[in-house]
C-alpha positions in Angstrom: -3.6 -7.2 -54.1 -1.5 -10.4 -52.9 1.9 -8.2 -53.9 0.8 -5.0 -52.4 -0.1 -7.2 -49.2 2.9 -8.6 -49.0 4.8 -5.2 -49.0 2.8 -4.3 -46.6 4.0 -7.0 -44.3 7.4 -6.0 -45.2 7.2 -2.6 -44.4 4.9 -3.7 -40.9 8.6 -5.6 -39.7 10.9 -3.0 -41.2 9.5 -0.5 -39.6 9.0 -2.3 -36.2 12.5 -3.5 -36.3 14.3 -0.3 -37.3 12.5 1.8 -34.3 14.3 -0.7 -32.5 17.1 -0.2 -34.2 16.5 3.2 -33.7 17.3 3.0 -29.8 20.7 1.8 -30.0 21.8 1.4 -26.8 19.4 3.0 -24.5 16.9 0.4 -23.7 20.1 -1.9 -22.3 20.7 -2.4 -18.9 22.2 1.0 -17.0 25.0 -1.1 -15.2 26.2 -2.9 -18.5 30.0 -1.7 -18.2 31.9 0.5 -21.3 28.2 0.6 -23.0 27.4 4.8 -23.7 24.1 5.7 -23.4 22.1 2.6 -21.3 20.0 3.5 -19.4 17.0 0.4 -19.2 17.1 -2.6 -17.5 16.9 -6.5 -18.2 13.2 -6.1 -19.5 13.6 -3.5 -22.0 16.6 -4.7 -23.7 14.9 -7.9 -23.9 11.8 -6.1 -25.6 14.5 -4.5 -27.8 15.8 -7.5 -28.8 12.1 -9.4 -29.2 11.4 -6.6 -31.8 14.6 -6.8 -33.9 14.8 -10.8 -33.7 10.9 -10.6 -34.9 12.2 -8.5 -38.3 15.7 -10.6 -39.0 12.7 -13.7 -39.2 9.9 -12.2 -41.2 11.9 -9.9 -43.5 13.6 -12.1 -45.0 10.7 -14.6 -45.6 8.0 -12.4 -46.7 10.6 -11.4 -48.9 11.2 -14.5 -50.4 7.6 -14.4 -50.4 7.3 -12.2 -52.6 9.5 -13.3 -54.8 7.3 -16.8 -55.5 4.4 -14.1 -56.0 6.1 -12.8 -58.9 6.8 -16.2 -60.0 3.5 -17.7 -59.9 1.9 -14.5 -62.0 4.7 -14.7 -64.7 5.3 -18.1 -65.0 2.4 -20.4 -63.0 -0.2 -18.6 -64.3 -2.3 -18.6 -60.8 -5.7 -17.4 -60.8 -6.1 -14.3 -57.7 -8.3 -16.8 -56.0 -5.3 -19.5 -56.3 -2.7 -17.3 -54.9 -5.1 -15.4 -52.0 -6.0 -19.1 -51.0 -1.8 -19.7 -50.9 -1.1 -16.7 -49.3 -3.3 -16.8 -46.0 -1.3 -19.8 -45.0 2.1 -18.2 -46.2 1.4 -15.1 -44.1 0.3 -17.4 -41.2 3.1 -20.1 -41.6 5.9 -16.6 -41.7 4.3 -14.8 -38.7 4.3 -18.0 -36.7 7.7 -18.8 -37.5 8.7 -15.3 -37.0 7.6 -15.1 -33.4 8.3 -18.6 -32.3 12.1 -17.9 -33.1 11.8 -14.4 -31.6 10.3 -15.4 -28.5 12.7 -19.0 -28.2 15.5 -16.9 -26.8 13.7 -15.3 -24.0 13.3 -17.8 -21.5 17.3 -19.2 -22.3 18.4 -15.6 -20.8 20.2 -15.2 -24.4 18.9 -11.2 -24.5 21.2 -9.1 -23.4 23.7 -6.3 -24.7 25.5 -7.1 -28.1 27.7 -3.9 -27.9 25.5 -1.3 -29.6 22.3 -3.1 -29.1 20.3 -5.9 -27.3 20.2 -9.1 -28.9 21.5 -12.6 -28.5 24.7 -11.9 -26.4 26.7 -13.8 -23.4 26.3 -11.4 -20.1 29.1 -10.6 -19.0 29.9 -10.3 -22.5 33.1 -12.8 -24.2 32.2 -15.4 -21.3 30.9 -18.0 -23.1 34.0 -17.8 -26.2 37.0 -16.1 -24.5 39.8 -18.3 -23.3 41.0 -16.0 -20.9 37.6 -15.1 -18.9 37.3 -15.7 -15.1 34.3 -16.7 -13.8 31.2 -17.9 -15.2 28.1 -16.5 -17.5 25.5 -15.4 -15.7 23.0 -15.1 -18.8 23.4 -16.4 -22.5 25.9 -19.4 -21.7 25.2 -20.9 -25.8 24.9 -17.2 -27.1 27.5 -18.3 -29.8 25.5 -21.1 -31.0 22.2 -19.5 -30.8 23.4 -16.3 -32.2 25.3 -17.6 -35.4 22.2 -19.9 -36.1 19.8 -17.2 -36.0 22.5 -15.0 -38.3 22.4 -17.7 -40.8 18.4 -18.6 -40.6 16.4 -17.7 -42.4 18.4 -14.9 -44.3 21.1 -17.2 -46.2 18.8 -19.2 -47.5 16.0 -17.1 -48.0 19.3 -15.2 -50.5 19.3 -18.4 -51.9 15.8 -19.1 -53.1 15.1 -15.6 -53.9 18.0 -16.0 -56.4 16.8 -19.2 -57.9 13.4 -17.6 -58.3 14.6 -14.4 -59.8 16.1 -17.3 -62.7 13.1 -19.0 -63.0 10.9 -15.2 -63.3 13.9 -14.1 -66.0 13.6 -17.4 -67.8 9.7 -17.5 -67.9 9.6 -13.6 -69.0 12.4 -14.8 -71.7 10.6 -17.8 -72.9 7.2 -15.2 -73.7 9.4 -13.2 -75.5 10.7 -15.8 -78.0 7.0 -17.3 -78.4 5.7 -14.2 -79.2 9.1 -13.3 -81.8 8.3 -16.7 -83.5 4.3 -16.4 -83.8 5.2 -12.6 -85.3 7.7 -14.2 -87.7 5.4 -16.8 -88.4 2.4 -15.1 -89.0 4.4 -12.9 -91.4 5.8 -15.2 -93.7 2.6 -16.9 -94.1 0.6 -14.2 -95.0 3.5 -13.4 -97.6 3.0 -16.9 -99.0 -0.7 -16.3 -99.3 -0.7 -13.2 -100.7 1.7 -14.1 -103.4 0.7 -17.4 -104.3 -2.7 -17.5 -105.7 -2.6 -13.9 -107.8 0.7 -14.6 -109.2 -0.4 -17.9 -110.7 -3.1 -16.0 -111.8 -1.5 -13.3 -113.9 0.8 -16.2 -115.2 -2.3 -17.7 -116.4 -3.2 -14.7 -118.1 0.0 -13.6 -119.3 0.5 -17.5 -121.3 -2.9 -16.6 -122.7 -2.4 -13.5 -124.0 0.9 -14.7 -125.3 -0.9 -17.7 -127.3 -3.3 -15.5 -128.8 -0.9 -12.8 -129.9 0.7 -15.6 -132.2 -2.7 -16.7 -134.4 -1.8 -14.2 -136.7 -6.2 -14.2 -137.8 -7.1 -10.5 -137.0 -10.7 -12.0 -136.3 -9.8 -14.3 -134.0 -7.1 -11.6 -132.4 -10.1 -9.0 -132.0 -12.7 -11.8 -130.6 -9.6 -12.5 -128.1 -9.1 -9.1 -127.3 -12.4 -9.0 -126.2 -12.1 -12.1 -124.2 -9.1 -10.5 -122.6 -11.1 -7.3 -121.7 -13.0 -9.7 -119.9 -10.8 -11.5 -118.1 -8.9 -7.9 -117.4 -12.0 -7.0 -115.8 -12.1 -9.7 -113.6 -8.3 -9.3 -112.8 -9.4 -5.9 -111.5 -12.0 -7.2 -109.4 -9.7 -10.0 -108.0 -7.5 -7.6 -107.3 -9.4 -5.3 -105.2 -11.2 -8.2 -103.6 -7.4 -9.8 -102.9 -6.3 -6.2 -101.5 -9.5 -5.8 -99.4 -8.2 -9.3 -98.1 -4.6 -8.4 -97.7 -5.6 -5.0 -95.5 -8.1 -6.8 -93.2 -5.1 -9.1 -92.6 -2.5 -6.7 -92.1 -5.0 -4.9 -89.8 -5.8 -8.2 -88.0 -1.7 -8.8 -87.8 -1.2 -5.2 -86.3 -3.4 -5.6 -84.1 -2.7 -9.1 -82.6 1.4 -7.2 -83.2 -0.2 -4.6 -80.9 -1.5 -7.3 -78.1 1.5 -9.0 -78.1 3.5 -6.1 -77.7 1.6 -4.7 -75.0 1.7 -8.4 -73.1 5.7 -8.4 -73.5 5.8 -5.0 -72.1 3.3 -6.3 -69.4 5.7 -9.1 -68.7 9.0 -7.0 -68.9 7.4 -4.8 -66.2 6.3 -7.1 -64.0 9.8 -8.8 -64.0 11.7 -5.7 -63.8 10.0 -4.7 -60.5 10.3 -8.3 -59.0 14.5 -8.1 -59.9 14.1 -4.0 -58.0 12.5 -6.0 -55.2 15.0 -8.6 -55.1 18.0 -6.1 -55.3 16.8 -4.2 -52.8 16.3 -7.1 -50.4 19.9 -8.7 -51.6 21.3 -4.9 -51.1 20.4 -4.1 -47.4 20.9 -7.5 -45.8 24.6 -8.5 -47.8 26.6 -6.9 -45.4 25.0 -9.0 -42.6 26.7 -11.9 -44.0 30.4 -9.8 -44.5 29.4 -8.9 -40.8 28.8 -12.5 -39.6 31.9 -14.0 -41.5 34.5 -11.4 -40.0 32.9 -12.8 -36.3 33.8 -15.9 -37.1 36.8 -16.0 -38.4 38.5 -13.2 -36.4 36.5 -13.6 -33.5 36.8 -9.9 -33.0 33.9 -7.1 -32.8 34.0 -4.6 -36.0 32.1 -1.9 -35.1 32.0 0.5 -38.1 31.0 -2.7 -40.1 28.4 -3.5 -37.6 26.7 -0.5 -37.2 26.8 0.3 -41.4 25.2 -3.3 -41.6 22.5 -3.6 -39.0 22.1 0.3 -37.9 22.4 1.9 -41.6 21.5 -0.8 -44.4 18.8 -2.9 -43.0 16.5 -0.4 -42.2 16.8 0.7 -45.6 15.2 -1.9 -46.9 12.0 -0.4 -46.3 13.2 2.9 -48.3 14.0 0.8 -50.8 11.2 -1.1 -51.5 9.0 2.4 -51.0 11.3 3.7 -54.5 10.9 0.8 -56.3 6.6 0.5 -55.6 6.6 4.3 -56.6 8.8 4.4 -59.5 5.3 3.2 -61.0 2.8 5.6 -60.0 2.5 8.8 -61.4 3.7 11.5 -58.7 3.1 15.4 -59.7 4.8 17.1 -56.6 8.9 17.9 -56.5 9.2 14.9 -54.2 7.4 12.6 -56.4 9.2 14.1 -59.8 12.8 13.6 -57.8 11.9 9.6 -57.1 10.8 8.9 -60.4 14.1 10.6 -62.1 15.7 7.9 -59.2 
């Protein structure tokens, strides 16, 4: 319930921020100059802005979020009522975040037009970091500051402790699977040891006797021996279906606990494989925000096709993504459902 809440939340601010993204440049101000298509004003491209600042925050943290999830079932070991009493101050502590530092830039005037959207921008545009601009900015004078430091919070570190959690999830599911190798391995070889060990001293015994009786050479005391042995055959026989009763209710026993231990490694293995899906498709849709932000600041110079394949094709996708991955696990019967779980 905690995982499928916190996919929730992550679809709630992908979907909310790609509508937004959605609108392009529409909702920016009509007399913006050399920007197609605007046709709002100062209050809608802030709105636009608000929304997509809102999902750059919280995406990347519930995300990260999730990740611990999948780290405190795996390795932890946290009771539901543990983790549900961690996750209602998680989910508060993210949404607060989230809107405090979407709502910060409002009252600085740092909304306005950033080429094929709204967000934190200089207006006119280049006046706050071009050396050859005349005049000064009428909105968004620390739009460089304020806009690199909301590109590299929260998402580079955010990539940085989902990665060190993905480890620690790997290691925990890797450690399970060596324990469980070494209790098969060592339940094996000790039921080998007992089921050798007694019955073979056993038929030595009985093999020395026979052997010592066989060289009296007094036919009386051979046949009185044979009879002895009869005896003692007899109750080899019974020792031996008594020790192979034994043996199957422990090779039963061991395939079964074989069986449970399988099914918990497969358990684990499945669990960790959707948490690395979930981290992929996280790492996948927001890497090219940080390609993006580099070739800003080193050129200084807009890239639009890199722009718009970073913020207007791949981020939205994350939503998409994370939609395949929850599904690849539930049995679907329609065309749809049979194409996403060949994907």
């Amino acid at each position: 319930a905690s995982l499928v809440r916190a996919l929730m939340a992550i679809s709630l601010v992908d979907l909310v921020s790609s509508l937004a993204f959605a609108l392009t440049t529409v909702p920016s101000p009509s007399w913006t100059p050399h920007v197609p298509y605007a046709s709002g004003n100062t209050a809608t491209c802030e709105a636009q802005a608000f929304f997509l600042q809102l999902g750059n925050v919280a995406a990347p943290l519930f995300s990260t979020f999730l990740t611990f999830l999948f780290l405190a079932i795996l390795n932890l070991q946290w009771t539901d009522d543990h983790i549900q009493k961690v996750e209602i101050w998680a989910h508060g502590l993210i949404w607060f975040v989230a809107l405090a530092c979407a709502s910060f830039p409002i009252p600085l005037d740092l909304y306005n037009n950033a080429y094929h959207m709204c967000w934190i921008n200089s207006y006119p545009e280049g006046c706050d970091y071009k050396a050859d601009f005349e005049g000064e900015c009428e909105r968004g004078a620390d739009s460089v500051f304020y806009s690199t430091l909301f590109t590299v919070f929260p998402l580079w570190p955010s990539l940085l402790v989902v990665t060190i959690l993905m480890c620690m999830v790997y290691s925990s599911v890797r450690r399970v699977e060596q324990k469980s190798a070494n209790v098969d391995w060592g339940e094996r070889r000790s039921n080998t040891f007992r089921s050798s060990g007694p019955k073979s001293q056993h038929q030595t015994e009985n093999t020395m006797m026979r052997s010592g009786l066989s060289t009296v050479g007094e036919i009386s005391e051979i046949q009185e021996s044979s009879e002895h042995v009869n005896d003692e055959n007899d109750d080899d026989d019974s020792y031996d279906s008594q020790a192979s009763s034994a043996r199957a209710s422990q090779d039963e026993g061991y395939q079964r606990g074989d069986l449970f231990r399988k099914e918990d490694r497969k358990k684990s293995k499945a669990v960790a494989r959707q948490a690395f899906l979930f981290v992929v498709a996280f790492v996948l849709t927001h890497i090219l925000r940080l390609f993006a932000t580099l070739w800003w600041t080193i050129s200084e110079e807009y890239n639009a096709p890199l722009y718009v394949l970073a913020y207007d094709v791949m981020l939205p996708l994350q939503g998409w993504f994370n939609a395949l991955v929850l599904l690849r696990t539930k049995k679907l019967h329609t065309p749809e459902g049979v194409f996403v779980e060949k994907l």
